[in-house]
Every structure is written in structure tokens, then in C-alpha cells.
C-alpha positions in Angstrom: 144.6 110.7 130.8 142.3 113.8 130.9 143.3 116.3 133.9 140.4 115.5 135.6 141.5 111.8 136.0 144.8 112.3 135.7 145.6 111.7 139.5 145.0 108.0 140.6 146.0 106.7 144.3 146.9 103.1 144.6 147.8 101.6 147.9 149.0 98.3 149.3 148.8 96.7 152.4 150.5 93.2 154.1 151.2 91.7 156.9 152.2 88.5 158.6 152.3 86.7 162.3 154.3 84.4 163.0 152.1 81.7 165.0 154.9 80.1 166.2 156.6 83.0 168.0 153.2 83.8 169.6 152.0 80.6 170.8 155.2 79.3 171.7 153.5 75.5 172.7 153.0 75.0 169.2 157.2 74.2 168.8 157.4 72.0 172.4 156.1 69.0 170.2 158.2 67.4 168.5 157.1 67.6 164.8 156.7 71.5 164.3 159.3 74.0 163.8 158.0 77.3 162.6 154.6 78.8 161.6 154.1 81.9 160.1 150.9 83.7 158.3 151.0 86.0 155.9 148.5 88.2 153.5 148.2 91.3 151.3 145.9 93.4 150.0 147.2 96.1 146.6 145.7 98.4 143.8 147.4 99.6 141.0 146.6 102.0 138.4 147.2 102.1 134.4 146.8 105.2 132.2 146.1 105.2 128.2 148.4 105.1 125.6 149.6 108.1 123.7 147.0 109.6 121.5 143.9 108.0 122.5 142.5 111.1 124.0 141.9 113.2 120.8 140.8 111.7 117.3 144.3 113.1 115.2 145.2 113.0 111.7 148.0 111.0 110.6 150.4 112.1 107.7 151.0 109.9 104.7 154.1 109.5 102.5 152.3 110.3 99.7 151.3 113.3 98.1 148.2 114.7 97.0 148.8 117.0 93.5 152.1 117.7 95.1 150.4 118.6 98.3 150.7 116.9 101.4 148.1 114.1 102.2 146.3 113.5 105.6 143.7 111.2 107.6 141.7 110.2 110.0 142.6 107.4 112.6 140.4 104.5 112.4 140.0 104.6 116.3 137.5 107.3 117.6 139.4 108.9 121.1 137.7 109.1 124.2 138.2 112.5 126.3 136.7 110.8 129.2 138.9 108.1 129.5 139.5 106.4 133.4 142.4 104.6 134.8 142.6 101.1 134.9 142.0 99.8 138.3 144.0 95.8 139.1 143.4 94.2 142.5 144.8 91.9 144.1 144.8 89.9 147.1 146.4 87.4 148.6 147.0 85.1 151.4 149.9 82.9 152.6 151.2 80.3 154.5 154.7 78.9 156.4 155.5 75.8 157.9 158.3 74.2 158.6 158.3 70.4 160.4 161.1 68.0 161.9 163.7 70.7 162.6 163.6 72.2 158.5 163.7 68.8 157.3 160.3 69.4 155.4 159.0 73.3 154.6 155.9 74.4 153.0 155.2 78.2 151.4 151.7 78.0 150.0 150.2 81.3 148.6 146.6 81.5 147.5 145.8 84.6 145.3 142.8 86.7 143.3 143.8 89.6 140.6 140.5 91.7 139.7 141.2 94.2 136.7 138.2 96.8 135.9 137.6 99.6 133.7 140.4 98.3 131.2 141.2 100.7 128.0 139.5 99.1 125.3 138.7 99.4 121.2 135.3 98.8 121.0 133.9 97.6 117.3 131.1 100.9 115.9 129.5 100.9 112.6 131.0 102.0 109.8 128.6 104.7 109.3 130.1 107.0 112.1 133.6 107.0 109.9 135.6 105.0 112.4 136.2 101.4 113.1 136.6 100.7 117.0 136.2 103.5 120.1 138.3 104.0 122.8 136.5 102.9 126.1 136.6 101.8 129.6 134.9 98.6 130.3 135.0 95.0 131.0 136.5 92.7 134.1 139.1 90.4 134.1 140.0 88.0 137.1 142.9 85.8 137.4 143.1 83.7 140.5 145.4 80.6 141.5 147.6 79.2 143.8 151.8 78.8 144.1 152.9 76.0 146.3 156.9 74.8 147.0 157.6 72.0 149.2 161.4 71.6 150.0 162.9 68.0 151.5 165.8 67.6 153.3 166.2 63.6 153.5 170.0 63.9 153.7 171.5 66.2 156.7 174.7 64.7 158.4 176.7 66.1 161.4 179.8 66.0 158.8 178.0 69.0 156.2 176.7 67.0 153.7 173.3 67.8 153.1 170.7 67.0 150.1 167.9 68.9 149.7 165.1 68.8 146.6 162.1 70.7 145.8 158.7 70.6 144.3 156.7 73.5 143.5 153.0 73.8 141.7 151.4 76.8 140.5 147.6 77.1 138.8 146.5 80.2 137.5 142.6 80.6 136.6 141.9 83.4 133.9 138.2 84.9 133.1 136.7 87.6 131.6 133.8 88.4 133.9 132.4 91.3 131.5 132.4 93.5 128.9 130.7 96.8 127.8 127.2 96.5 128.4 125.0 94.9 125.7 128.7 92.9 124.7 129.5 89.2 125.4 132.7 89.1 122.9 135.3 90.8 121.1 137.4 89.5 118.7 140.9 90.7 119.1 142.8 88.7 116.1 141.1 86.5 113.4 143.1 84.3 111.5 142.6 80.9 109.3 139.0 81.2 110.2 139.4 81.3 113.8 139.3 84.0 116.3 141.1 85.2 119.5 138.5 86.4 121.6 137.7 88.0 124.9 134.3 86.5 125.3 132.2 86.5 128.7 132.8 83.8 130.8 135.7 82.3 129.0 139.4 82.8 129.5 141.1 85.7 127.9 142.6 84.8 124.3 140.2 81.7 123.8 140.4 80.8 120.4 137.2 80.0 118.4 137.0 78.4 115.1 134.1 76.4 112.9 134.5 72.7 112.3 134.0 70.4 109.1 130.3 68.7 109.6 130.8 65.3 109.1 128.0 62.2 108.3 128.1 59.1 110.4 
């Protein structure tokens, strides 16, 4: 990144309490055996990749008259370039009933990417193709459960447990440069991979036959 930008600080925070060790009247009944809650709050930072902060020529295999050949990248560089900036929170929950028999570790949780390194499509008429910039939004937010049953616990050892887990993950570009609403990052057998406003990240649109009746 340029010098001036070059120098990111990205901190992370959690923490947890344990309910059950602070109220201890939860645990006299019989059902519950351990509460805890638990959250967490992070940002991380991404630089560029090599080269994308000066417009370069690249060197061809071929010659020119016997002399050696050179061009421009498609990709205009961007001195000004920003880190990428990801957030995410989370929050969390333990319980365990009927002395472990049944335990619960739910975790709800929201990623918030900004400022993401980007090739943005220019006209043809400035000699490149796409620009390096900083722009758009991406959010990804879900939920990881796991429920663990113990039906079978004997005195002699034996013991049976099984477990069910569920995750959902909710992707969505929430913007783009200004003036934008999509960008196409693949097209192939007339259909495009596209970050488009409002839609997940990588939705594929295509064109359909029109049919009659």
C-alpha cells in the first residue's frame, strides 16, 4: 500500500460470563446445569496485491525487429489505494440441561467488509480496461448451532452420545462505487457472475428462451 496507508491497526475484543457461576440459583433446579454467555467484537485489515500501485510495462517473448517488445497493463494502478477493512461481530450462547445429558452452543454472527480492492470497468478511450479502486460493501451474516444428546450414560462406562449441528450463512453486496449497481466478474455461455447490489456475491445472471403459450 502507499506509505501513507501503509500502517493499519486492527483490534479484537471478547468476552464471556458464565451465568451459572454468578447466579448460582440458576443450578439448584433440577433441569439446568451450566450457563455461559459469550461475544466478540474484531477488525482486520487486507493490503493490495503486488503491482497495483504503479501502471508497469510487462515484457513479451517476442521481439520487435530484433528488439525487445513491451506494454502496458490493461489495469490502470491506483497510488491512493486503502486497506480493506472486515468486521465482525458475534455473540454466543452455552447451556447445558439434565446433568450434560443435552448441551446447546449457539453463535449468532455479522461480517461487514468495506473499502474492498476492486477492478473497476473505464472506457476504452483512456487506454485501459478496468482501475484499481476501493469501494463497495459486502455483509455476510448467519448462525452456527450444535446440539449434543447423551440418551445412553450407565454407571458401568458405556455411554452414547450424537450430535446435530446447523449453520446458515447470509451473503450481500450492500454497495458498490458510486453511480454502480453491478459488476461482472466472469461471463461465460451467456451468463454472468456478478456482484450486483442487493444480491449475493457470485449471482449468476443469464437470458432465457421466450416462449408462446
Amino acid at each position: 500500500l502507499p506509505k501513507e496507508n501503509a500502517s493499519y491497526f486492527y483490534p479484537s475484543y471478547s468476552t464471556s460470563l458464565v451465568l451459572s457461576d454468578l447466579f448460582p440459583s440458576l443450578v439448584k433446579n433440577s433441569w439446568l446445569t451450566y450457563l455461559k454467555l459469550r461475544g466478540g467484537w474484531a477488525q482486520v485489515g487486507a493490503d493490495a496485491g503486488a503491482y497495483q500501485l504503479q501502471t508497469l510495462y510487462q515484457g513479451s517473448s517476442n521481439k520487435f525487429s530484433g528488439l525487445p517488445l513491451y506494454s502496458l497493463s490493461n489495469t490502470s494502478a491506483n497510488a491512493f489505494l486503502k486497506p480493506e477493512r472486515t468486521t465482525g461481530t458475534e455473540g454466543g450462547l452455552e447451556v447445558s440441561m439434565f446433568n450434560d445429558r443435552v448441551t446447546l452452543d449457539a453463535t449468532y454472527y455479522l461480517k461487514v467488509a468495506r473499502d474492498q480492492i476492486m477492478n473497476l470497468t473505464v472506457a476504452p478511450a483512456t487506454g485501459f480496461s478496468t482501475r484499481a479502486i476501493n469501494a463497495g460493501q459486502i455483509s455476510n451474516r448467519g448462525v452456527e448451532t450444535m446440539v449434543t444428546l447423551k440418551p445412553v450414560w450407565n454407571r458401568n462406562g458405556l455411554m452414547w452420545s450424537t450430535s446435530f449441528n446447523y449453520t446458515r450463512n447470509r451473503n450481500k453486496v450492500d454497495e458498490l462505487a458510486p453511480g454502480l449497481s453491478t459488476i461482472i466478474i466472469a461471463s461465460q455461455w451467456g451468463a454472468n457472475i456478478e456482484a450486483r447490489q442487493g444480491e449475493p456475491y457470485g449471482v449468476i445472471f443469464g437470458y432465457a428462451w421466450k416462449r408462446d403459450p
